[in-house]
N, C-alpha and C positions, 0 to 999 in steps of 0.2 A: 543523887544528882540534882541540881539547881535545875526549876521548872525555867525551857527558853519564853521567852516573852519576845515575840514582832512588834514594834512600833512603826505605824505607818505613819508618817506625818510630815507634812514640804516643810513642818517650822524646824530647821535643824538645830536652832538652839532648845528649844523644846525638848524635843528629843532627848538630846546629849544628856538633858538635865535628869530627866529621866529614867534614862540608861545609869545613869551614876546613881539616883534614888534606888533603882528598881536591885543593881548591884546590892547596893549597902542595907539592902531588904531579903538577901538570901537569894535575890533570882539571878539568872543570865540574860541579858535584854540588850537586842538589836533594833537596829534604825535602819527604815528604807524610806527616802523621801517622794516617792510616787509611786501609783496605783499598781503601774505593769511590775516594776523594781521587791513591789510586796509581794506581789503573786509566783512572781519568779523564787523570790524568797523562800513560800510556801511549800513551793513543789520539789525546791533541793532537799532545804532542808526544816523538817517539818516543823514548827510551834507548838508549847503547849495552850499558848493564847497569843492573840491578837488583839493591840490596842489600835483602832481603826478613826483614824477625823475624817468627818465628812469631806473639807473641802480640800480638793487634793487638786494639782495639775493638769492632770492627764482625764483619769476616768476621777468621777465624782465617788466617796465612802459606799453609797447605796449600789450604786453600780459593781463596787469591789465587791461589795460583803456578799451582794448575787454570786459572783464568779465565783466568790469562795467557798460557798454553799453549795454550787454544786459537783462539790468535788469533796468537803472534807466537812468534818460538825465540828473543828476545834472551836473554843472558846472565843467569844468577838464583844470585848468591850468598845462602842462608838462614842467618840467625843464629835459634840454637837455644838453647833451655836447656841448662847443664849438664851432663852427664855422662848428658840427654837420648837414649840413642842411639834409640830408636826414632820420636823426631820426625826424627832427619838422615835414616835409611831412608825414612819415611814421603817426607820430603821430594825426597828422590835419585828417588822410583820415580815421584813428580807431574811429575819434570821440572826438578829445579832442577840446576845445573850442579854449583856444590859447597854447602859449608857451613861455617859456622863458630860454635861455641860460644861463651855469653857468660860471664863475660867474656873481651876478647881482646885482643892485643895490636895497636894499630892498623897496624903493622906488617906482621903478621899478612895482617891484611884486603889490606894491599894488594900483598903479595906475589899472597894467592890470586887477587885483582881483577886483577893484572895477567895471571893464566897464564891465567883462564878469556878474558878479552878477546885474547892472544896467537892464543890457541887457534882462538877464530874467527874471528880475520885471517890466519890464518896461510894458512888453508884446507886443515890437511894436509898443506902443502908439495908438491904433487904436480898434474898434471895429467894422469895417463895414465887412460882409464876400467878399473878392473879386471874380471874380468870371472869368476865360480868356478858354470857351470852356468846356472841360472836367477835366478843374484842377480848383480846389477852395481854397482858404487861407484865412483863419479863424483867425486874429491875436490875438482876444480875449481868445481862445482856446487854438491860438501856434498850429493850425493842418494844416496839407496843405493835399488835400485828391485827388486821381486821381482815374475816376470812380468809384466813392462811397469811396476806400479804401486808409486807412494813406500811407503817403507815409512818410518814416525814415529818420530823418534826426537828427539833434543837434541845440539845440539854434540859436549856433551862423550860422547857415547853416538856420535857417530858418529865422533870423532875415535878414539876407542876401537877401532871398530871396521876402523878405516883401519891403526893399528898393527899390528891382529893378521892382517888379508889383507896387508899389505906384509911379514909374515914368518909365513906361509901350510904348515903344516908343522911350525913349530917350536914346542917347548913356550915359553910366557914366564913367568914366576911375576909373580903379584899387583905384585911388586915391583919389575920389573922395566917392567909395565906405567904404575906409579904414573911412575917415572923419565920414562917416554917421551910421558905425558900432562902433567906438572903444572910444568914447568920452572924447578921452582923443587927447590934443594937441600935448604932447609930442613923441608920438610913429611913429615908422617908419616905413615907407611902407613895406613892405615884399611881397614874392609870395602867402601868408596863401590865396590871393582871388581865386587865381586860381584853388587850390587845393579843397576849397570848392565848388569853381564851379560845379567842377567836379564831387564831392560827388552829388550837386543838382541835376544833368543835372541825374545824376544814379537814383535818386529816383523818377521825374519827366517827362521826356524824354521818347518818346517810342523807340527812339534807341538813347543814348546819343554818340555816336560815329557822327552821322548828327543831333544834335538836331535843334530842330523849336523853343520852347518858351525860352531859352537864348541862343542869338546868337552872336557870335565872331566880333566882329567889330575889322579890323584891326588895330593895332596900336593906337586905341582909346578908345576903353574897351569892353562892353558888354552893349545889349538891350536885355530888355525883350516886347518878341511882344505882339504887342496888340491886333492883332488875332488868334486866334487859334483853331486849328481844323473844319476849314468852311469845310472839305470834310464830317463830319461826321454827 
């Protein structure tokens, strides 16, 4: 069965255009031209992802992607203004998977459409539960849980963090993370790892302001340890 794809966006020619790409691409893809119309959307009938524009009518992209986060972890590509960056952070830290800039190359989209949808079929590739102290990650599940309890995060936030405990120790650079998240060649490095980081470090971390289990290597990227919590 053809993955559905939500397109939220007030441009209805946009859309329509879209919807015919996204068609002649193997998907099934609908169009709601405002915030409430997408969310209503949502709740009938479910998505395998959502392509989300910030400026919408009614309720503003960020404000959507909120609502829709707390209710479901489907996939959420945000289309951004411009040379925009701090709507794509804004939007990376609400929960959206990735983002893309208007305008764009339809191309583009569905390269990203295809790695964020990959990403959460994939499941991380992995079925062993890991296991570093008092955090555990479950890739078969998609759960990562610290002392018994889930800890909230996003696909693409946990697939993240599936890479860096499967090479637990070693330093990765930005760039090398971007490789082992986004499966596509084409795409360009951007800050989006930092910003997830950050998210991680929030729902893992007992004070993410000095985190222990991913730690900042300067100018070289980020480890995650492979001890943790020997005091406890």
């Amino acid at each position: 069965m053809a993955d559905q794809i939500l397109i939220v966006d007030d441009d209805t020619r946009l859309s329509a255009m879209l919807c015919d790409y996204l068609a002649g691409n193997g998907f099934a893809a609908r169009a709601a031209a405002t915030a409430l119309a997408g969310l209503d959307e949502i709740r009938r009938r479910a998505p395998d992802a959502v392509i989300l524009d910030v400026m919408l009518p009614d309720l503003d992209g960020f404000e959507t992607c909120r609502r829709i986060r707390a209710g479901s972890d489907v996939p959420i590509l945000m289309l951004t203004a411009k040379g925009e960056e701090m709507d794509r952070i804004v939007g990376l830290e609400l929960g959206a998977d990735d983002y893309l800039p208007k305008p764009f190359n339809p191309r583009e989209l569905l390269a990203r459409l295809r790695a964020i949808l990959r990403r959460r079929g994939n499941g991380a590739g992995a079925d062993r539960v890991m296991r570093f102290g008092r955090l555990e990650i479950d890739p078969a599940s998609r759960v990562a849980r610290l002392d018994g309890r889930d800890c909230a995060m996003t696909g693409h936030q946990f697939d993240l963090l599936v890479a860096l405990a499967e090479n637990a120790g070693r330093t990765l650079s930005r760039e090398q993370l971007m490789d082992r998240l986004k499966g596509e060649g084409s795409e360009a490095f951007d800050r989006s790892i930092d910003v997830h980081v950050s998210r991680i470090r929030t729902a893992i971390e007992d004070d993410p302001r000095n985190p222990k289990r991913i730690v900042t290597v300067r100018g070289a990227g980020y480890v995650f340890a492979r001890r943790q919590d020997e005091e406890k």
